[in-house]
C-alpha positions in Angstrom: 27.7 45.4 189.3 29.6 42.4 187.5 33.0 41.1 188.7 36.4 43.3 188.7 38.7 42.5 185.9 40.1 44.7 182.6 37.7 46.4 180.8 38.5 47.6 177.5 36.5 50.4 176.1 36.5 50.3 172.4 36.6 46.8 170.0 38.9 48.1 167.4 42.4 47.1 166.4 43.9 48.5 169.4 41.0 47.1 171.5 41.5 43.7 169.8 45.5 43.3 170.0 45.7 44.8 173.6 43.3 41.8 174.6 45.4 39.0 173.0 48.6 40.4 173.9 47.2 40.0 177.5 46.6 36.6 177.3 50.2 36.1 175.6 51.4 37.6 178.4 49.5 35.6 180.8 47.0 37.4 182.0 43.9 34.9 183.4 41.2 37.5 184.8 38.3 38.2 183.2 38.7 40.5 179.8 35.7 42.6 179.3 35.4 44.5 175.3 33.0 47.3 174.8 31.5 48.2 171.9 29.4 50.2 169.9 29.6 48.4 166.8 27.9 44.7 166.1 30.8 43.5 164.3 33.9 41.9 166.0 36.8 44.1 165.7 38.0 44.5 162.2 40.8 46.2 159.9 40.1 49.7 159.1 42.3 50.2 156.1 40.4 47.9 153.7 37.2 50.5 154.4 38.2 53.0 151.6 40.0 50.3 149.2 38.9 46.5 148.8 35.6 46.8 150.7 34.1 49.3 148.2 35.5 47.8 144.7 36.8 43.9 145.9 34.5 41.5 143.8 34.2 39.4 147.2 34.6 41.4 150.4 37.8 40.5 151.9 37.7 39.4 156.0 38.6 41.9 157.9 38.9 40.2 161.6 41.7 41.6 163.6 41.9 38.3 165.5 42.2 34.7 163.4 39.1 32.3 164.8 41.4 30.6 166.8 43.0 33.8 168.3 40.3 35.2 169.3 38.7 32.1 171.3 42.4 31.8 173.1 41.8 35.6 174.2 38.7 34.4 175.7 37.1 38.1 175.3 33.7 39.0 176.6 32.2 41.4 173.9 29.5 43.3 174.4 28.6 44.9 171.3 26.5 47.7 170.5 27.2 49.1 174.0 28.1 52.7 175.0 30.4 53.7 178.0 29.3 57.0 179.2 31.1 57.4 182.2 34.6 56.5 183.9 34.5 56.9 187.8 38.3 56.8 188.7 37.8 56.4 192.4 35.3 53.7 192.5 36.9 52.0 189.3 33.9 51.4 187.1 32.6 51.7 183.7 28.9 52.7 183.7 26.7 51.9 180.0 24.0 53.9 178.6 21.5 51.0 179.4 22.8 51.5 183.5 25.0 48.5 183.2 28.1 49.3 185.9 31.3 47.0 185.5 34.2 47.4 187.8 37.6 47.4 186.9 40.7 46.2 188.3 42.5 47.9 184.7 40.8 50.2 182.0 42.1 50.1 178.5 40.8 52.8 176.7 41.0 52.7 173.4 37.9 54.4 171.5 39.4 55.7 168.4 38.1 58.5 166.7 35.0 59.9 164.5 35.4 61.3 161.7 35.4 65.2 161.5 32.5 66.8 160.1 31.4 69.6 158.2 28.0 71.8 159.4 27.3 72.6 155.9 27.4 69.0 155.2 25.7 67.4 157.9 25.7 63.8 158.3 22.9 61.6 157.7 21.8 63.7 154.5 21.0 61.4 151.4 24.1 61.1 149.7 26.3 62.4 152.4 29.4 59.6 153.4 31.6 59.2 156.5 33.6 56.6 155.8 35.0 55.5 159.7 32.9 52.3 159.8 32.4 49.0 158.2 28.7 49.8 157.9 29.9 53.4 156.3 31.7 52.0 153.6 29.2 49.2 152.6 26.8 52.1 151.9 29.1 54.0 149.9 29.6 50.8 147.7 26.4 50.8 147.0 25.9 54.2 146.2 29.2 53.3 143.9 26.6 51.6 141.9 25.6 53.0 138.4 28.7 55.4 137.5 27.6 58.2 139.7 29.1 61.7 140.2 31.1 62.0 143.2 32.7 65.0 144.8 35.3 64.1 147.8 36.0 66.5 150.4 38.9 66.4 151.4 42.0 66.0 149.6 43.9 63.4 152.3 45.5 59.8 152.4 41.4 58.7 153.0 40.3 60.9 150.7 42.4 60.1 147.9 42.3 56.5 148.7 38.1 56.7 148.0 38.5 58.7 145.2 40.9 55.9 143.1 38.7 53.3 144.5 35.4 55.5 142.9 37.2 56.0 139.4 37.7 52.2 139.5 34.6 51.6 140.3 33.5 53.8 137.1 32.7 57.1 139.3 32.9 60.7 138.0 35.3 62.1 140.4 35.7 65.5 142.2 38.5 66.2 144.4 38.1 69.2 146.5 41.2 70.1 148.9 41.3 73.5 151.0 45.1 73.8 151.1 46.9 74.6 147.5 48.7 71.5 147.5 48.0 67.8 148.8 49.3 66.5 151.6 51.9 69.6 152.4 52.1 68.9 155.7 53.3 65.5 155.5 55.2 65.2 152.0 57.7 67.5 150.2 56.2 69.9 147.3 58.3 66.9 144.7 55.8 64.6 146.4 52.9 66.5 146.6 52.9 67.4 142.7 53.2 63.7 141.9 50.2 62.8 143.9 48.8 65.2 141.8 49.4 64.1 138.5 48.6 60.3 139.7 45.5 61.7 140.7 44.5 63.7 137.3 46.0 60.8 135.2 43.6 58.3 136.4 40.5 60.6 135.7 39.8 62.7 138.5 39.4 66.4 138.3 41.3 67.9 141.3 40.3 71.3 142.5 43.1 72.7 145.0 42.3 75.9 147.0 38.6 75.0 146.5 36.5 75.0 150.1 32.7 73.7 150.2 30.2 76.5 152.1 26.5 74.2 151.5 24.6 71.2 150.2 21.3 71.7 148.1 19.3 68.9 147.3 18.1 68.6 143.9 15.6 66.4 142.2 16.2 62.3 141.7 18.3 62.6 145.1 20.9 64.7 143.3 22.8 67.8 145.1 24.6 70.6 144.5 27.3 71.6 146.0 28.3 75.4 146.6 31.9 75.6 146.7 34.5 78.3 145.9 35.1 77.1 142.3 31.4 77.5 141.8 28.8 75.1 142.0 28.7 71.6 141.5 26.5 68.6 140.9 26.6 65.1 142.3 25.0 62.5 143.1 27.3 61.4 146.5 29.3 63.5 148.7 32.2 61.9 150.4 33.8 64.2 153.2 37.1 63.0 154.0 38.5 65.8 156.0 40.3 64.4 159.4 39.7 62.2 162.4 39.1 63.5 165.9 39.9 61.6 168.8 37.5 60.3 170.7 38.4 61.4 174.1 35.0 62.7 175.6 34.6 59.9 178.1 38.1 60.4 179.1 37.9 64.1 179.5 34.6 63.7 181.7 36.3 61.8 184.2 38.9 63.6 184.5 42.2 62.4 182.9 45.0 64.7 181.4 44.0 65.5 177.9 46.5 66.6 175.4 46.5 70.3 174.2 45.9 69.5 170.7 43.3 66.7 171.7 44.1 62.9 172.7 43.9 61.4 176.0 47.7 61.9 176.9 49.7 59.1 177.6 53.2 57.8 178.6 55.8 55.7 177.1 53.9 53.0 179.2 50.3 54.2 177.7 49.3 54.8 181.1 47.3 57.5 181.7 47.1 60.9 184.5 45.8 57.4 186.6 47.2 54.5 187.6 44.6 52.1 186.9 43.7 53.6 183.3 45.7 52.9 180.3 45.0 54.0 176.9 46.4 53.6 173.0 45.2 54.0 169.7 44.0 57.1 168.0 42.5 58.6 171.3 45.9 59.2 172.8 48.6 61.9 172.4 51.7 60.4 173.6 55.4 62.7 174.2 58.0 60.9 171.7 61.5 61.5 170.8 62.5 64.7 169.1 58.8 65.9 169.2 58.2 69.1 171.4 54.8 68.8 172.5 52.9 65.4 172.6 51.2 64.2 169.3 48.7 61.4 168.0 49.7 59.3 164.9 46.5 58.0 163.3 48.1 54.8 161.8 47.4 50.8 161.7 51.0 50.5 163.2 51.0 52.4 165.7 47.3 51.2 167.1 49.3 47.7 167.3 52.5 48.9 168.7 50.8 50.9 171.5 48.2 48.1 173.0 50.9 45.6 172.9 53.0 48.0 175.1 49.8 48.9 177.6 49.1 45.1 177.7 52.8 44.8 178.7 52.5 47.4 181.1 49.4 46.6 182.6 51.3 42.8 183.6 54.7 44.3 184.4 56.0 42.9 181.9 59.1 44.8 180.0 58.1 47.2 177.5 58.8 46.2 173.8 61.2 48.5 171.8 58.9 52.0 170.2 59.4 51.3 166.6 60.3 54.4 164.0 56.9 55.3 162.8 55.6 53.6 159.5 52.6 54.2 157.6 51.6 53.2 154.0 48.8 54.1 151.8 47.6 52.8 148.4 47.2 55.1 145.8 45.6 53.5 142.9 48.3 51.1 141.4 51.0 52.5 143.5 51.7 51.7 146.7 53.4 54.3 149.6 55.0 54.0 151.9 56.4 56.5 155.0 59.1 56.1 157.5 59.6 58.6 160.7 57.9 61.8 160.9 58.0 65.0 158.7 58.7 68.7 160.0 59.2 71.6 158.4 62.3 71.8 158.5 63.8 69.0 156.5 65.7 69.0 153.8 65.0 66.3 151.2 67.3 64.0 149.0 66.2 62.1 146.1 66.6 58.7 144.8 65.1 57.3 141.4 62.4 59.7 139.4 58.5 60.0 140.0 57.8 59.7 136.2 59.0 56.0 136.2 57.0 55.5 139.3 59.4 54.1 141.7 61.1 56.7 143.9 62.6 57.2 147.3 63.3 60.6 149.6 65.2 61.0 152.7 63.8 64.2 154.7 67.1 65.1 156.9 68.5 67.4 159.6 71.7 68.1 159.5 72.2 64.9 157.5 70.2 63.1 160.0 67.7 60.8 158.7 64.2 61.5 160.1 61.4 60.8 157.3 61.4 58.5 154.6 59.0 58.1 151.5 58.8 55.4 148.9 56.6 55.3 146.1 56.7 51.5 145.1 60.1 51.2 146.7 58.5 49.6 150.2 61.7 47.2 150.6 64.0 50.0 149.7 63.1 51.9 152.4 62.8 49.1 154.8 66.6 48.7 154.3 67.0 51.8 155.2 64.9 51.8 158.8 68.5 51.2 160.9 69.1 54.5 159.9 66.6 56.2 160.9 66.4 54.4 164.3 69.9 55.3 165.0 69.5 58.6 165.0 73.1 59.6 163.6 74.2 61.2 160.1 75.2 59.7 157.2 76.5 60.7 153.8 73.5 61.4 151.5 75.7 61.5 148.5 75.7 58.7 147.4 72.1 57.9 148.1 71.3 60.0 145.5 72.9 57.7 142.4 70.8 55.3 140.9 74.7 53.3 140.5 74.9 52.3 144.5 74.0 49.5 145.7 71.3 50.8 148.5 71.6 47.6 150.7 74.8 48.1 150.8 75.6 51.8 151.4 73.0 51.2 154.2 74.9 48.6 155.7 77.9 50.7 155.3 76.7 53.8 156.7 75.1 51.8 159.8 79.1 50.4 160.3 80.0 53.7 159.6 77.9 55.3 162.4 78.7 52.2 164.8 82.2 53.1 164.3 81.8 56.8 165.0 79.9 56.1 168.0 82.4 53.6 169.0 85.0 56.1 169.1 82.9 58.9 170.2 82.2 56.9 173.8 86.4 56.3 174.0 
């Protein structure tokens, strides 16, 4: 059995971050990295974007050179935890390695969700979660090919733009009768839409895929609600599931919904285990039951917290949630966390391509959405991290000055709240 010190269990962004913000933090033990990969952790986002059209493939290191020899990490690539033992505090591998832990950092991510009718490792069949997944798909990309998309999501619709610019034939197919209507208002959904259909891609909503039949010259058709289509590639772009199995095995608190659950600390239902990334469900403000947010941001934000933890150090500040997306030429961006029962306002108008909407409560800012208006909304993130409402009239006219009606509602509230406390 090799010497005590952290063990982190996964080498993806969280992985990679937690591990530097250790060092940062001072932390001079020994940091050992699993993973199952052969690649250094990397950026995920590039996967369904520059890495499958980008003339040159971009570099997609988490950690600069020099970062990553400061960190000092041990990485032990293509290796597979497959058991946790919480009393004696080791890690064992799928070749019989044991390492002992003074800390665990979990932070496996997730696999992509898949469909039984569309099994992986058919020819033509993509999962894009991996930098090896979407260097196969580029090639595929090759030769203007058909392609039908499962899965009408941020990934999905990311892949599909990044097909159509690569010269693709593009299918869209997306079970729900709108995109995205759990995350976006109908306003929003419709324009992602028409973005979609504009640059070339025929977008069948309400439209579910029940089989894959091969045809000749590697071809298949695809046997779907709409009737049946053919193509050369199938992408399946339907979800991410969090990879929580080695977790559950030993025993820790799992989330209802899935997710190793964590606190505002990242620790897990053991003291000696932490956790962050897309494997955890975490309990956060105004949210009833504890839920995972699949995002670049909050992989970051929650390994530097478990690396702050795990030294005693003091916790840094949890951010609003942010995510963004790029969606062809446009860029989007997202700001707190939709419901169902927001009311949205509307700056600017989706045919010139540069819009902003405020989801509210009771005038309470709680979800934000830019469409090429990124700084915009950033101007507006006091808001939202207040907590407190505003007046949403004037947000609405193109006339104000947003900068400054955000600086003079966050006065506004400051002064409320001033009062309030007298």
């Amino acid at each position: 059995m090799t010497s005590s010190g952290i063990v982190i269990v996964g080498a993806g962004q969280a992985a990679a971050v937690a591990a530097h913000a250790l060092r940062e933090h001072g932390y001079g033990g020994r940091i050992t990295m699993l993973g199952r990969e052969r690649h250094r952790p990397y950026e995920r986002p590039p996967l369904s974007k520059a890495v499958l059209v980008a003339a040159d493939e971009p570099r997609l290191d988490v950690l600069t050179h020099e970062s990553w020899a400061h960190s000092k990490i041990d990485l032990l690539s293509g290796s597979d935890a497959v058991a946790l033992d919480l009393v004696r505090r080791h890690v064992r591998l799928a070749d019989g390695q044991v390492l002992a832990y003074e800390t665990c950092l979990l932070a496996t991510g997730g696999e992509a969700v898949t469909l039984a009718s569309v099994p992986p490792g058919r020819p033509g069949v993509h999962y894009i979660r991996t930098l090896d997944d979407a260097r196969r798909l580029r090639a595929a990309l090759e030769g203007s090919p058909r392609v039908a998309i499962l899965g009408g999501g941020f990934l999905g619709l990311e892949i599909a733009h990044s097909a159509l610019s690569a010269g693709a034939s593009v299918t869209v197919l997306e079970r729900a009768a709108s995109l995205l209507d759990r995350f976006v208002p109908r306003e929003t959904s419709a324009w992602l839409a028409s973005q979609m259909r504009a640059a070339g891609a025929r977008l069948l909503l309400g439209a579910s895929c029940s089989g894959v039949h091969s045809l000749p010259r590697g071809r298949s058709r695809l046997s779907t609600s709409s009737g049946d289509l053919e193509v050369d590639e199938v992408v399946v772009a339907i979800g991410l599931s969090p990879n929580d199995a080695l977790a559950r095995d030993a025993g820790l608190q799992i989330a209802p919904g899935g997710g190793i659950l964590v606190d505002a600390s990242c620790r897990t239902s053991n003291e000696h285990v932490f956790a962050c990334g897309d494997c955890t469900s975490q309990r956060r403000p105004g949210q009833a039951a504890p839920t995972r947010l699949e995002s670049w941001q909050n992989a970051n934000e929650q390994a530097r917290t478990a690396a702050a933890a795990m030294q005693g150090a003091p916790l840094p500040v949890p951010p609003v949630p942010w995510f963004w997306t790029d969606q062809g030429r446009h860029n989007v961006q997202m700001l707190g966390l939709p419901a169902s029962d927001l009311e949205y306002v509307r700056r600017g108008d989706p045919a010139n391509d540069k819009v902003l909407w405020i989801g509210h409560r009771a005038c309470v800012p709680l979800h934000g959405i830019a469409i090429n208006a990124g700084a915009d909304l950033r101007a507006l993130r006091p808001l939202f991290e207040r907590g407190r409402p505003v007046r949403l009239e004037d947000f609405q006219l193109d006339a104000t000055n947003l900068r400054a009606w955000a600086k003079h509602m966050q006065a506004d509230v400051a002064t409320t709240a001033s009062i309030t406390s007298l």
